[in-house]
Structures are given as C-alpha cells and as structure tokens.
C-alpha positions as a LaTeX table, in Angstrom:
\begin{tabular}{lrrr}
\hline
Residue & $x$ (\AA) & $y$ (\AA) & $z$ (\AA) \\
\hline
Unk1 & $-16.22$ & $-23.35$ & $-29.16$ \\
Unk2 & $-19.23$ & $-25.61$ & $-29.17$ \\
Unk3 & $-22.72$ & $-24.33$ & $-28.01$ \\
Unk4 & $-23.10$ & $-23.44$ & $-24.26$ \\
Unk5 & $-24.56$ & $-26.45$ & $-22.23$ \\
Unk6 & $-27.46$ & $-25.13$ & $-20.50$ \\
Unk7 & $-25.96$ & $-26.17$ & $-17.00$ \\
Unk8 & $-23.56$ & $-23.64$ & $-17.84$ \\
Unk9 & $-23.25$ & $-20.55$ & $-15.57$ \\
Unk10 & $-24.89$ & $-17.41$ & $-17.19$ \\
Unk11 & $-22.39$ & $-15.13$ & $-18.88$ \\
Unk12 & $-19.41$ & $-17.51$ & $-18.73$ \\
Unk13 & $-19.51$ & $-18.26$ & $-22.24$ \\
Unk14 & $-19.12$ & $-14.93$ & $-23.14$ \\
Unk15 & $-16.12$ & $-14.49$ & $-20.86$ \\
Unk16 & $-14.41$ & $-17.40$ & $-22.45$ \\
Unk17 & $-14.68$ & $-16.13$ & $-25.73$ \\
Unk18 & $-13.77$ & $-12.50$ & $-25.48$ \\
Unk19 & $-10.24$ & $-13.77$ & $-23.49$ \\
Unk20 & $-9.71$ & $-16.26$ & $-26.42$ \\
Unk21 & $-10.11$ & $-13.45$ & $-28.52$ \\
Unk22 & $-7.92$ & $-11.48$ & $-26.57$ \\
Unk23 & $-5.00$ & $-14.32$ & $-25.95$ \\
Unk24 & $-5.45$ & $-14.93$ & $-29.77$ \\
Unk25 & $-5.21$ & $-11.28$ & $-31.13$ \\
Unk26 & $-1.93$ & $-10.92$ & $-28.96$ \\
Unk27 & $-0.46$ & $-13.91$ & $-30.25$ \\
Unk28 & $-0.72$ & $-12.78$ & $-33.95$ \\
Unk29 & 0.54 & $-9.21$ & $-33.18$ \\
Unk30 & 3.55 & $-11.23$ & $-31.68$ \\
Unk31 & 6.81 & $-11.87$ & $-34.31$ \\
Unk32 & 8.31 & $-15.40$ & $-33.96$ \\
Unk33 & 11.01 & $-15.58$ & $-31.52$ \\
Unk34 & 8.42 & $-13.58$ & $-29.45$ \\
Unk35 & 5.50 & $-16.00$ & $-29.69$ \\
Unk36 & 8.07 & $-18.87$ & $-29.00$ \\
Unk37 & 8.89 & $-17.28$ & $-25.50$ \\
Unk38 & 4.77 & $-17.02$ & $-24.98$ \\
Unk39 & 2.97 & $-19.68$ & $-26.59$ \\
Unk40 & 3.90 & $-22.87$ & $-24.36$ \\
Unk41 & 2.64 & $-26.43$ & $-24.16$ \\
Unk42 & $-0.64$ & $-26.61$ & $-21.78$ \\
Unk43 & 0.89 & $-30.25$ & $-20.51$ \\
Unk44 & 3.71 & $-28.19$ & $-19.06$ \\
Unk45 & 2.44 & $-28.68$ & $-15.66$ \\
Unk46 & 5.65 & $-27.77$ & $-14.04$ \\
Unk47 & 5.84 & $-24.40$ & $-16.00$ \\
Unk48 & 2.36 & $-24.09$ & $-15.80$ \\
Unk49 & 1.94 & $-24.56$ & $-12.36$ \\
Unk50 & 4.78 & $-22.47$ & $-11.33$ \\
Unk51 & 4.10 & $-19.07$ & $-9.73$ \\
Unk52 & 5.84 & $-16.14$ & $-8.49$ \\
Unk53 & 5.02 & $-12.88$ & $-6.72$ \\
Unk54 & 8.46 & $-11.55$ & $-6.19$ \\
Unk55 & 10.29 & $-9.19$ & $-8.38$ \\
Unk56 & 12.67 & $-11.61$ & $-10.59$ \\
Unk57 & 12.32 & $-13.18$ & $-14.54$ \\
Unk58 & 10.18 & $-16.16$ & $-15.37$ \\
Unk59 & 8.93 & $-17.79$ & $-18.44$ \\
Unk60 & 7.30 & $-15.92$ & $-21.09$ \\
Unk61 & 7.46 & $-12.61$ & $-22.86$ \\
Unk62 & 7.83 & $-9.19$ & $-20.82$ \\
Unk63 & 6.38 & $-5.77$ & $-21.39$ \\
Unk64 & 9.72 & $-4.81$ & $-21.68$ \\
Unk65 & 9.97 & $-6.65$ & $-24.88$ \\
Unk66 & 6.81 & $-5.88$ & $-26.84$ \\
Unk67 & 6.08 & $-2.84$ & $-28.86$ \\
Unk68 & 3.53 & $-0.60$ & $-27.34$ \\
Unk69 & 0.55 & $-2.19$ & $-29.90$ \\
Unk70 & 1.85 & $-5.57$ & $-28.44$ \\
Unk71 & 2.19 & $-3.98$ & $-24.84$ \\
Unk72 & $-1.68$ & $-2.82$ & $-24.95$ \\
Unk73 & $-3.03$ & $-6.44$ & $-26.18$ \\
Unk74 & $-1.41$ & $-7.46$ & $-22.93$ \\
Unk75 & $-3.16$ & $-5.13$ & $-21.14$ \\
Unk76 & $-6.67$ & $-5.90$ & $-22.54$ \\
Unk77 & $-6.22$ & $-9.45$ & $-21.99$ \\
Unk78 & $-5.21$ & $-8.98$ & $-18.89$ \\
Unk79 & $-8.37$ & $-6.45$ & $-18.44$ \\
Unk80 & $-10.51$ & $-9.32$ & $-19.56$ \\
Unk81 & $-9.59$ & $-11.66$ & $-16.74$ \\
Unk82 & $-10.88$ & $-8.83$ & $-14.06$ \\
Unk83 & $-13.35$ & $-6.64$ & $-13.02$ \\
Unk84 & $-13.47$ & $-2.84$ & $-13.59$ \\
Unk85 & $-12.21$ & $-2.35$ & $-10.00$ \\
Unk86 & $-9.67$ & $-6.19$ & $-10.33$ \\
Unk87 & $-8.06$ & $-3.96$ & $-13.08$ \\
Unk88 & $-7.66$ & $-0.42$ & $-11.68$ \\
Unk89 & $-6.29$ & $-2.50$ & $-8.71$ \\
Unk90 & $-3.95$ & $-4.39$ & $-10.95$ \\
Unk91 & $-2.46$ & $-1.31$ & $-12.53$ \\
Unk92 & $-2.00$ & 0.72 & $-9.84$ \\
Unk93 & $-0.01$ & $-1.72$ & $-8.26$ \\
Unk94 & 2.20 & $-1.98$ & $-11.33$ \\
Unk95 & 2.41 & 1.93 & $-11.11$ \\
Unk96 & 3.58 & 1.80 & $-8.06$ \\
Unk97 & 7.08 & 0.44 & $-8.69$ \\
Unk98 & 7.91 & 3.57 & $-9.84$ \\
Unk99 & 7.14 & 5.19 & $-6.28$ \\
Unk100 & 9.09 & 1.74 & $-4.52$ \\
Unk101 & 11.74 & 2.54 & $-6.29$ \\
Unk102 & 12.31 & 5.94 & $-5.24$ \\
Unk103 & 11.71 & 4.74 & $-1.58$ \\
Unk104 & 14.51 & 2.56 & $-2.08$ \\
Unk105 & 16.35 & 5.67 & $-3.56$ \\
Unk106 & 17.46 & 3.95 & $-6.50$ \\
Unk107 & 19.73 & 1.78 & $-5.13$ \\
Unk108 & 18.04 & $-1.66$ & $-5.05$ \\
Unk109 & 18.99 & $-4.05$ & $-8.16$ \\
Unk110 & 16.64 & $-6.98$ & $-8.65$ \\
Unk111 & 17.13 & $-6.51$ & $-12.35$ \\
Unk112 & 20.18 & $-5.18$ & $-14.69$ \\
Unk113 & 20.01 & $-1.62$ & $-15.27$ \\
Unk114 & 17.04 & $-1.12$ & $-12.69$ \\
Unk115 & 16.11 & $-1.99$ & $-9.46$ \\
Unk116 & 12.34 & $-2.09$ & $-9.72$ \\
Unk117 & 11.40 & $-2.24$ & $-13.41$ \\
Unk118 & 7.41 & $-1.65$ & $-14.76$ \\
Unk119 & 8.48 & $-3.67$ & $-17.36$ \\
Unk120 & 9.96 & $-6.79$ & $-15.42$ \\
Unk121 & 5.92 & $-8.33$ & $-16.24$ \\
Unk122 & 5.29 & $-10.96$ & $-18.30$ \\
Unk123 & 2.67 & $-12.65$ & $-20.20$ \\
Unk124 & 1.95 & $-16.47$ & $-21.36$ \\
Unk125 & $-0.85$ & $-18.56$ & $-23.20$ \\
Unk126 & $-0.55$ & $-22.12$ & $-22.29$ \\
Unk127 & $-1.67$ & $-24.35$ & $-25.58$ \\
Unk128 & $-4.08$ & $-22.87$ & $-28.33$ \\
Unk129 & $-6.61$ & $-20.36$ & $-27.18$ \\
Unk130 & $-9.25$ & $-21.51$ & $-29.95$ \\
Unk131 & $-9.25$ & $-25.32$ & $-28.13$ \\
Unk132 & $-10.29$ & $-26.48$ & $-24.74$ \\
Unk133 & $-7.73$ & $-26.58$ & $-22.40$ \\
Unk134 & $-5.49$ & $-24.00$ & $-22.41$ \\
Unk135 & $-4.88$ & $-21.00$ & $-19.96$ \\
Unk136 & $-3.15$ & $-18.14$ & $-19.59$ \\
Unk137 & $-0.98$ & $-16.29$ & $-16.95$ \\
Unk138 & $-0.16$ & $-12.34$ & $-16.33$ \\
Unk139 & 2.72 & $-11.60$ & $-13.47$ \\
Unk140 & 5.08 & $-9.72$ & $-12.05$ \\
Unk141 & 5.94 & $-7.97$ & $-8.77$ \\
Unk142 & 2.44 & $-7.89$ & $-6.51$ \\
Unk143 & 0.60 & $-9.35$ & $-9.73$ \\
Unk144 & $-0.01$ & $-12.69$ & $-10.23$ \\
Unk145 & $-2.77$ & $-14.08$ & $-12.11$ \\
Unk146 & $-3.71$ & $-17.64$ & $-13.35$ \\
Unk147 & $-6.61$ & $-18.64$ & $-15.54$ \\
Unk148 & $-7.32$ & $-21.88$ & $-16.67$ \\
Unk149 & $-10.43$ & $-22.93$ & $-18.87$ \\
Unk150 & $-11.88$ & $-26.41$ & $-19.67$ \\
Unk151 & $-14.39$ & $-28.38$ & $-21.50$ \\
Unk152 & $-16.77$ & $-29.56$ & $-18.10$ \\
Unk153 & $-19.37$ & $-32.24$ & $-18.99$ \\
Unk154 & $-19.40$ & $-33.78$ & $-22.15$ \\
Unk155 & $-22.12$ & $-31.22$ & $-23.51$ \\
Unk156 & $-20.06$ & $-28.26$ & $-24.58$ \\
Unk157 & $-20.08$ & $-26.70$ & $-20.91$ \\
Unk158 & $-16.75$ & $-24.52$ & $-20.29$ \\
Unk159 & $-15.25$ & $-23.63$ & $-16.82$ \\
Unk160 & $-12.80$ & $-21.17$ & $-15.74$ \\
Unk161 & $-10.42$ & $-21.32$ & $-13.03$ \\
Unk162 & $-8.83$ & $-17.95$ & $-11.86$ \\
Unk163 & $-6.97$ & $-19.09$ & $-8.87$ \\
Unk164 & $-4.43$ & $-18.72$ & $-7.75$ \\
Unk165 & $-4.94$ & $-14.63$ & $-7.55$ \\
Unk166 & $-2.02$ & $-12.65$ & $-6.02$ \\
Unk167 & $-2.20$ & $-9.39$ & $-5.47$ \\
Unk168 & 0.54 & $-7.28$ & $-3.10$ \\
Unk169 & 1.35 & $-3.31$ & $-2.92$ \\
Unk170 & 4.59 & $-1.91$ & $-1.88$ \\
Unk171 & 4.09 & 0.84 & $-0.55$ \\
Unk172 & 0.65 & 0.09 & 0.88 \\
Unk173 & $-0.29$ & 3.72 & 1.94 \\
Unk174 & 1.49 & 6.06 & $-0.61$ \\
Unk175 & 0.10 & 10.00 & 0.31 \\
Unk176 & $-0.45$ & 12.27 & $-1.82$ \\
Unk177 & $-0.29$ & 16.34 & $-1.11$ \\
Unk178 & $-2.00$ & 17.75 & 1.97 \\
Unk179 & $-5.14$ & 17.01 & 2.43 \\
Unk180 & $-5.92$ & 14.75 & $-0.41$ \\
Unk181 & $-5.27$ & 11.52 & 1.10 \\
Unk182 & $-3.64$ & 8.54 & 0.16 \\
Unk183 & $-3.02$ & 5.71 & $-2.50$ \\
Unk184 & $-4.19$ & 2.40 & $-0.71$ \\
Unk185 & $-4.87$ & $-0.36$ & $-3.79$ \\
Unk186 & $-6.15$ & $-2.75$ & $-0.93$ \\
Unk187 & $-7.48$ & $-1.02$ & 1.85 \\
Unk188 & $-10.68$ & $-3.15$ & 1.30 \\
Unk189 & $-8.87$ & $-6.10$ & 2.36 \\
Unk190 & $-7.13$ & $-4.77$ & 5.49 \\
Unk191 & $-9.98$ & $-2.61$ & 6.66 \\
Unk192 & $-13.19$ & $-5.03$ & 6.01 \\
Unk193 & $-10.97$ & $-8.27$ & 7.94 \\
Unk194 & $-10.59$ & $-5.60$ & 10.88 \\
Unk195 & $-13.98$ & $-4.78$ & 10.81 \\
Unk196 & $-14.74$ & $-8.30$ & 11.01 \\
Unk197 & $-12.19$ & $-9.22$ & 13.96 \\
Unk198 & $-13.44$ & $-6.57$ & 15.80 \\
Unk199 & $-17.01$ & $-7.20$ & 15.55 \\
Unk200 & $-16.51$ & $-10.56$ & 17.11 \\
Unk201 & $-17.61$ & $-11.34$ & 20.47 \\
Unk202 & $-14.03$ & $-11.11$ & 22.73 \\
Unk203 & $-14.61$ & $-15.23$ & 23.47 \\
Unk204 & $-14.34$ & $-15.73$ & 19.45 \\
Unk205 & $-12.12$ & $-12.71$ & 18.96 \\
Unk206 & $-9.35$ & $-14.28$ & 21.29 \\
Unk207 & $-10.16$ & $-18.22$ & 19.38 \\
Unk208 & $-9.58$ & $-16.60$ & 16.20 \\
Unk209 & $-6.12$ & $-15.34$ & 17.50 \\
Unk210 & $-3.93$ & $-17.97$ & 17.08 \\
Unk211 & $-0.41$ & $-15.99$ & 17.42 \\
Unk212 & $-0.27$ & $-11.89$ & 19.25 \\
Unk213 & 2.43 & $-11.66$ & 16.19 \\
Unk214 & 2.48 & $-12.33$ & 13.00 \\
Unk215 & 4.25 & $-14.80$ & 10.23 \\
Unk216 & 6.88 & $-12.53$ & 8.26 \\
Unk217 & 4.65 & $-13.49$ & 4.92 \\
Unk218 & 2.13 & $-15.61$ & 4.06 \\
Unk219 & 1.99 & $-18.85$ & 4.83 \\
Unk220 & 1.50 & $-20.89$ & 1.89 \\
Unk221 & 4.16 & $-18.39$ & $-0.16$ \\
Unk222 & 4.00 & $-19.15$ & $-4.04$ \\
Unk223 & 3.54 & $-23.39$ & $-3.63$ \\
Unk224 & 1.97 & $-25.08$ & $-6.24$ \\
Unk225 & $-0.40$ & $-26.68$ & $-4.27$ \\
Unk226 & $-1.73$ & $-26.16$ & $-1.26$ \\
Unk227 & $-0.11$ & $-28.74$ & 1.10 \\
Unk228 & $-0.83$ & $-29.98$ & 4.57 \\
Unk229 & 2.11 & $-28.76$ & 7.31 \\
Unk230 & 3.34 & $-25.89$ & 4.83 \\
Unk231 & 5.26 & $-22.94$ & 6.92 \\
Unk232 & 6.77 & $-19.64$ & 5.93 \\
Unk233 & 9.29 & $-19.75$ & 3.31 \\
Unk234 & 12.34 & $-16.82$ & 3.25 \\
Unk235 & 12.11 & $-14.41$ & 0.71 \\
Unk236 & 15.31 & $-15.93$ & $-0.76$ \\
Unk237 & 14.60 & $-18.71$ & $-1.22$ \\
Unk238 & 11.30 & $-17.99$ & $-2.66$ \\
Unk239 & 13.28 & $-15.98$ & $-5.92$ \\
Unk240 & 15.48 & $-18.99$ & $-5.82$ \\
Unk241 & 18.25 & $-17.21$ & $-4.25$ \\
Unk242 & 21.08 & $-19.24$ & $-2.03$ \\
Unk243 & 20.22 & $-18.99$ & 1.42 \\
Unk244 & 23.82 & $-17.39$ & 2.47 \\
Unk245 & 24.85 & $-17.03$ & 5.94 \\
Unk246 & 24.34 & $-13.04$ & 5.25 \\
Unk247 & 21.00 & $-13.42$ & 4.52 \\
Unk248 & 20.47 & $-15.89$ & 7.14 \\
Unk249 & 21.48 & $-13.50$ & 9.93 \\
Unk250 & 19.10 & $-10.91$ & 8.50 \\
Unk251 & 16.66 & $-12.89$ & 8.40 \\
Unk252 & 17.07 & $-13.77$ & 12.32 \\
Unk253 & 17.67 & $-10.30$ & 13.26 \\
Unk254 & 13.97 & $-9.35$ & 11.23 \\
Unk255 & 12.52 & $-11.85$ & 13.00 \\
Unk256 & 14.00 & $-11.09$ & 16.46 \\
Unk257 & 12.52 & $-7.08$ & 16.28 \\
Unk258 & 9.13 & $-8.86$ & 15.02 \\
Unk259 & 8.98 & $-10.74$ & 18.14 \\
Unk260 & 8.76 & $-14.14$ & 16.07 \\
Unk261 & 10.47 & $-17.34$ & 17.88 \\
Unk262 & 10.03 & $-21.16$ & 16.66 \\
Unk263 & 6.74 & $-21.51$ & 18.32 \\
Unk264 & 5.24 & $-18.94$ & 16.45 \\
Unk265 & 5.80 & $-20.64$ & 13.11 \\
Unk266 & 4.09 & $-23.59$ & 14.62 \\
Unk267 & 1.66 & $-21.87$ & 15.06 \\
Unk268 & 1.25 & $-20.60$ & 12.09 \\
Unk269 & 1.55 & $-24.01$ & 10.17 \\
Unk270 & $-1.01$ & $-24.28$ & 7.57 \\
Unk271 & $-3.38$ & $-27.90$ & 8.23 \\
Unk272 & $-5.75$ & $-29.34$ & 7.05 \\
Unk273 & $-7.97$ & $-28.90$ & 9.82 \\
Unk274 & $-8.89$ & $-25.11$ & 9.96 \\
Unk275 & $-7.67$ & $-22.94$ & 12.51 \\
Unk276 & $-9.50$ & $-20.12$ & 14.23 \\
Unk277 & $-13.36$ & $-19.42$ & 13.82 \\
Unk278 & $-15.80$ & $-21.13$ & 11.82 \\
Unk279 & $-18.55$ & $-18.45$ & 10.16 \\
Unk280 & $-21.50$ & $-21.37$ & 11.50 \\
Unk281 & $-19.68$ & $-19.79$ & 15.33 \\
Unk282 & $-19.97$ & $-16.85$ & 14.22 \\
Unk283 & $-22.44$ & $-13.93$ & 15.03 \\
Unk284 & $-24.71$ & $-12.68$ & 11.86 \\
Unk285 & $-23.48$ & $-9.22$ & 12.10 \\
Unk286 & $-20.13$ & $-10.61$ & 11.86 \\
Unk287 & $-21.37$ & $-13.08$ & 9.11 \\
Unk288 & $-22.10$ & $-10.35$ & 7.26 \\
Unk289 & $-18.96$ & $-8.85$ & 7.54 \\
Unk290 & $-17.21$ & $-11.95$ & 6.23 \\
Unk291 & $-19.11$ & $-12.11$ & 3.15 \\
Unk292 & $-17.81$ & $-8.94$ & 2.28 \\
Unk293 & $-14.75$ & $-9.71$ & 2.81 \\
Unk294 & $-14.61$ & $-12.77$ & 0.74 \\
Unk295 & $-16.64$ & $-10.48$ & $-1.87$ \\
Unk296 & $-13.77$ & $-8.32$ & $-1.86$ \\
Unk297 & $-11.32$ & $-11.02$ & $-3.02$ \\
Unk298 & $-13.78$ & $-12.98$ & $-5.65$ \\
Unk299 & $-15.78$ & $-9.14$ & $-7.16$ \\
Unk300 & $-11.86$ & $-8.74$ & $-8.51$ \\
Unk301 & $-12.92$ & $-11.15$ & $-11.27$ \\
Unk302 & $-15.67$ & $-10.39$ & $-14.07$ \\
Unk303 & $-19.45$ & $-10.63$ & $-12.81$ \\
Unk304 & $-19.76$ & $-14.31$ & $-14.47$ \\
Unk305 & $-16.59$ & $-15.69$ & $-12.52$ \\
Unk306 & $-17.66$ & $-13.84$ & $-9.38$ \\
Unk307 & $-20.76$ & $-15.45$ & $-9.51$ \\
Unk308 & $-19.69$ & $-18.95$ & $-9.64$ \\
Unk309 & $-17.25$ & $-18.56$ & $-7.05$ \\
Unk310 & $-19.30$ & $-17.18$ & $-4.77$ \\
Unk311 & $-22.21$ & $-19.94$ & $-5.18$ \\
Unk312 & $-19.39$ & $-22.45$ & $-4.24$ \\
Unk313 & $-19.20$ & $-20.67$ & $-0.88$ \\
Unk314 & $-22.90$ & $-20.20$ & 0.45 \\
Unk315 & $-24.91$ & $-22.58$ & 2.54 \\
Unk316 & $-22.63$ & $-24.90$ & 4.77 \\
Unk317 & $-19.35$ & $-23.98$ & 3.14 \\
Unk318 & $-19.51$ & $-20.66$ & 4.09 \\
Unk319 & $-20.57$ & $-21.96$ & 7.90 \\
Unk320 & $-17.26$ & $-23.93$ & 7.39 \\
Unk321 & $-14.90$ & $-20.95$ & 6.17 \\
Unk322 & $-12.48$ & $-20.39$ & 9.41 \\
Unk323 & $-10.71$ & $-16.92$ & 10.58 \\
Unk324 & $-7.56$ & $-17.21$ & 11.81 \\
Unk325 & $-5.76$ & $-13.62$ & 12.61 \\
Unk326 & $-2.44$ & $-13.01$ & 14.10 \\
Unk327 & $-0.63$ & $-9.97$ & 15.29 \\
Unk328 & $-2.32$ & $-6.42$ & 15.85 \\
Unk329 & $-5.65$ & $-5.14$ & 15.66 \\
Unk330 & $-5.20$ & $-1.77$ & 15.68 \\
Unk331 & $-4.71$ & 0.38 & 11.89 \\
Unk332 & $-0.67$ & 0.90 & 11.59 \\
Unk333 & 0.44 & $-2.53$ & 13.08 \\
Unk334 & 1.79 & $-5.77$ & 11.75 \\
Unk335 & $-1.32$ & $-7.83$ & 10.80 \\
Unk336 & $-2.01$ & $-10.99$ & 8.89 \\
Unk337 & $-5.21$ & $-13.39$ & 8.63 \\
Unk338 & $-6.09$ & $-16.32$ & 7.02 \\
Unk339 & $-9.47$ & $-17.57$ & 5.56 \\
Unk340 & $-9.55$ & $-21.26$ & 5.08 \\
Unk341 & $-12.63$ & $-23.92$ & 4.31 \\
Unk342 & $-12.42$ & $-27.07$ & 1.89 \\
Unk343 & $-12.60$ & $-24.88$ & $-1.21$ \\
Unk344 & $-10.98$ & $-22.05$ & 0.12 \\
Unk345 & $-7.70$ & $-20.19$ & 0.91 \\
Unk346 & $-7.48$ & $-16.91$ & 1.65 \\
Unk347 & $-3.91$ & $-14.77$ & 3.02 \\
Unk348 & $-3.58$ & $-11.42$ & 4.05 \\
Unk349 & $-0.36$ & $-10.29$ & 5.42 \\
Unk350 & 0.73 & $-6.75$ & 6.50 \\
Unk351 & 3.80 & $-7.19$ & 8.31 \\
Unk352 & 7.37 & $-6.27$ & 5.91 \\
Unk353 & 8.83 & $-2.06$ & 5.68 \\
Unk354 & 7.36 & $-1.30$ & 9.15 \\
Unk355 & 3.89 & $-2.77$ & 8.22 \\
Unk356 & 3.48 & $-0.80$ & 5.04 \\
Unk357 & 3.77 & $-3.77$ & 2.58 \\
Unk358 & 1.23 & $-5.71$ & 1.74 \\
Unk359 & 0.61 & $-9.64$ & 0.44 \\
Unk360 & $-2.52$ & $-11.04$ & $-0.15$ \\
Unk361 & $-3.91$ & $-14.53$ & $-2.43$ \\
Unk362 & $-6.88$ & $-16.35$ & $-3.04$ \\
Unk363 & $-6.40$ & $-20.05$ & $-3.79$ \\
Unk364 & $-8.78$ & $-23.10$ & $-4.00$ \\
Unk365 & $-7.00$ & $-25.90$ & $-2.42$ \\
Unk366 & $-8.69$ & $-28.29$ & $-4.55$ \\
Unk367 & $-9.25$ & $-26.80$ & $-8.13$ \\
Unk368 & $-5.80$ & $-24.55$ & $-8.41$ \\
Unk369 & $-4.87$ & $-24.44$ & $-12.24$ \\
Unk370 & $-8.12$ & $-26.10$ & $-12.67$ \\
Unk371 & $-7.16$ & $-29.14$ & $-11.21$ \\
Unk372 & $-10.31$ & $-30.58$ & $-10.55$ \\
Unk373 & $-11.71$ & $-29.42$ & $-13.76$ \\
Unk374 & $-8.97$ & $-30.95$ & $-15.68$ \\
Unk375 & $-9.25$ & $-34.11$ & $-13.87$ \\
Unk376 & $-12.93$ & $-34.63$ & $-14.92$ \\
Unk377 & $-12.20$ & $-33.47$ & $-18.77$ \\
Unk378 & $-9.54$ & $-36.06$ & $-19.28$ \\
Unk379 & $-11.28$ & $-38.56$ & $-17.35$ \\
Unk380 & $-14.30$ & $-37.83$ & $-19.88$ \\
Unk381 & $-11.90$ & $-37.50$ & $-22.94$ \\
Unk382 & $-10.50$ & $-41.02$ & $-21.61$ \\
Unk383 & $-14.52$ & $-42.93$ & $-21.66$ \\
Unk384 & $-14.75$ & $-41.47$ & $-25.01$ \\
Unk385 & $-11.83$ & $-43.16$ & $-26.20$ \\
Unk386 & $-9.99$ & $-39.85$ & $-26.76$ \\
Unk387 & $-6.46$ & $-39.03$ & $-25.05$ \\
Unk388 & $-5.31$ & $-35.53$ & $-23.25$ \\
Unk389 & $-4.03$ & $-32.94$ & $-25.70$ \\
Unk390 & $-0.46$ & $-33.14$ & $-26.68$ \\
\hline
\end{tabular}
C-alpha cells in the first residue's frame, strides 16, 4: 500500500495491513474451487451489498467446508476486524447455536442434516486484498460483519468502513449452574439503553416513547440501504421464504399476543426526520449515559476504527443523535430502541422467544459498504483520468 497520508487517522494503517494480510493468507491456504466460492468481484454491488442475519446459505465459502488450518485463518481475520471484547462477543454467539439448538430440542431444520449448524458461517473477500478497494464479509446466524476499505484523498490515505455490524444472541440469558450466573453476550446493550431511558426526566422519558409495545424486529431488517418509510419485514420473507397463508396466520396470531395492531407499525416507520429525543434535549447525566451506549456498539471494533467513528459523533452530531424506545422498561420485558442522527443508525430489539432473543445493528445511513468513501475514490480516480477497478 502506498505511504500513510498524514491526515490519516493514527493506527489505521496498521489495521489495514494486518486484515490484508489476514484476507490474503486465507486465500492461499484455500484450493481452487474453494477460492472461486470466496474470492468475488468488488463491483458486485448486489452481492456485495447483500446481507443477512438469519440462519440460511449465502455466497461464499462456509466453515463447514474448510479444513481446520483454513477454518482458523477465518477466525483470525475475522479477529482482526474486532476488538478483544467485538471477538469474545462474536464467538460466543456462534457457540451458542449449540445451546439454541437443544432449546429447540433438535427438531428445527433450517439446514439439511441440522437444524442450527456452527458451521452454516461463511466467509468472502471482495476483489484483491493487496489493492485499494476491496472488502471483506464474515456471517452467519447473529453475526454479520462488513468491512470495506478505500484509497481516501489522492495522497495514499486509506479508510475503513465496518458498517453494517449485526450482532444477535439466541438465547439471550443462557444460566449456568446455581449460583454462577448467566451467559448474556449483550447485556451491555440492553442494560446501558435502560439505564439511559430511565435516567431521563419523565417529560423526555414519555417523548422518547413512541409505541408502549414494540416492533416484532428491527426496523430496518437486513436492507441494503437505509431508506426513508422502511417498516418491519417478516422473518420469511427476510430468508427469502414464500409468505404462505400458514405463515401468515402465525405471524398475525404473534402479533396479536404482542399487542401489535397497524398503528403500531406506523409508528414504528423509520424517517428521515428522527424520532424521539435529541442528546442536545437531553440532561448531561443522561448524556453521559448515551455515550456509553454508543461506545458499546463502536469499542466492538479495533481501537483505530473506534476512534474514527466516534470523532464522527461528538460536537453537534452527537446533540443530534435521537432515542426512540418502545415497549417495556422494566428487565424481562419486550424492549426495542432505536438511535438515529445523519450518520447514524442504531437497533436494539428484545422482543422474539418470550423476550429472550436478541437483535441489534449499527449502520451509517450514508457511508454503508463505504459508500461515501467509494464515491469520492472513483470520483478522484475519474479527474485523474483513471476508471473504477474491473
């Protein structure tokens, strides 16, 4: 890669590079047929673009398929994209399709031979990891993660994007003997938004309410973009299942014991215009509280990414970041909440198996899959007479 401009954030370089490395050493480790299914073309926007956080195939090469040399490369790619903590949180999750499964008592069959299937994750490198652009993607059930890095500036600057960033846990709160607790990969979430909802004056607490129950997922569900008007979309049809009467009456009766008529999914429309409370409205204990809950989400990357995602949110974007919150307050009930500025998406949602089932993202409504990057680097490519990669 060329030198590091020095506009560049501190330590990104270094990220770049040791997940090039990573994406790079996988690929050669990979036999042919096997690199065909993983190495795809960068221009693929539809394929790159598409996302999934429910448990059925998509492109590129599963776990299931590697040898355990190739399975472990995954792994420490995937380990480059995230934090100490992003990564214990990431494999835990995965782990914990073993204990679904025996919830489900075997039964359930999202996959031949197996109903919930460690597996069943898969890996992809969009383009060549040695040029600017290219990206890579890690995902599975409760896992999805996106990176995308770019040439910014035409002075050998390099961005990454990491969002969109799923992460989900079924079951939520898994206990473990006696006294000795419980497994809870993202009790930060949960417990730092109701700290924050709580600590609100009640004349904000009941503006940030917009709905006393909440959507059945969240909102945006696995779009590639973030669009104006977007609602709830069934779990069926999000695995690209027919939406058959069957399903369509158990979908009504779900909804019916939630308490959820059409209103409600009015209300819960996703716009343009935030809903809820801005931070600038907001006290500064509860200010506080916010930032560590939006430090929760972004500290799952590595220290260099964290850093530049959090300076896009300080001064007056973070007075603009809005809480919405629907459903209960109290620990045990069906919850979700919704973070939302120019730059900024945030869903939590804690409503599916009795509200032990959890769904959360972070998205950038502008720079997704690096869009905004991208669209400066070929713009720049395009002054210096160049044209975008093949």
């Amino acid at each position: 890669m060329p030198a590091a401009a020095e506009s560049e954030p501190a330590g990104l370089r270094p990220v770049a590079e040791a997940m090039s490395a990573a994406a790079g050493d996988l690929l050669a480790a990979l036999n042919v047929a096997q690199r065909i299914k993983t190495q795809l073309r960068f221009d693929d926007e539809t394929e790159r673009t598409r996302w999934y956080y429910t448990p059925n195939d998509r492109g590129g090469l599963s776990l299931g398929e590697m040898d355990p040399g190739q399975e472990r490369l995954t792994h420490r790619l995937v380990a480059m994209g995230l934090s100490e903590g992003g990564y214990v949180t990431a494999s835990t999750i995965i782990g914990l399709e073993n204990t679904l499964d025996a919830l489900e008592e075997w039964r359930t069959k999202w996959y031949p031979g197996r109903g919930r299937d460690l597996g069943k994750y898969f890996v992809s490198v969009f383009g060549d990891p040695r040029k600017l652009p290219w990206g890579w993607r890690f995902e599975g059930h409760h896992v999805s993660l996106h990176y995308t890095l770019a040439a910014d500036g035409g002075d050998g600057g390099v961005t990454i994007t990491p969002t969109p960033t799923f992460f989900g846990a079924d079951p939520a709160h898994a206990p473990f003997v006696g006294a000795s607790g419980a497994l809870c990969p993202l009790a930060g979430e949960e417990e730092l938004a109701r700290a924050l909802i709580q600590s609100l004056p009640r004349e904000r607490r009941e503006a940030a309410t917009i709905s006393d129950v909440p959507p059945p997922d969240i909102v945006m569900a696995n779009r590639s973009r973030v669009v104006d008007g977007a609602s709830p979309i069934p779990a069926a049809q999000l695995m690209g299942r027919a939406m058959t009467a069957e399903r369509r009456e158990k979908i009504d009766e779900w909804h019916k014991r939630l308490g959820l008529a059409d209103h409600h999914f009015e209300l819960f429309r996703y716009s343009r215009i935030p809903k809820g409370v801005a931070a600038g409205a907001m006290p500064e204990d509860s200010r506080a509280r916010l930032r560590e809950l939006l430090h929760q989400y972004v500290d799952r990357m590595p220290e260099a990414i964290a850093r530049v995602e959090r300076g896009k949110l300080t001064g007056a974007a973070f007075d603009a970041i809005h809480l919405a919150w629907a459903g209960w307050i109290e620990p045990g009930r069906a919850h979700y909440y919704r973070l939302q500025a120019p730059r900024l998406l945030i869903e939590y949602d804690k409503v599916q198996r009795e509200a032990n089932h959890v769904h959360s993202v972070w998205r950038d409504p502008e720079g997704d899959f690096g869009y905004d990057v991208l669209a400066r680097h070929y713009a720049g490519a395009h002054k210096a007479g160049a044209s975008p990669p093949p």
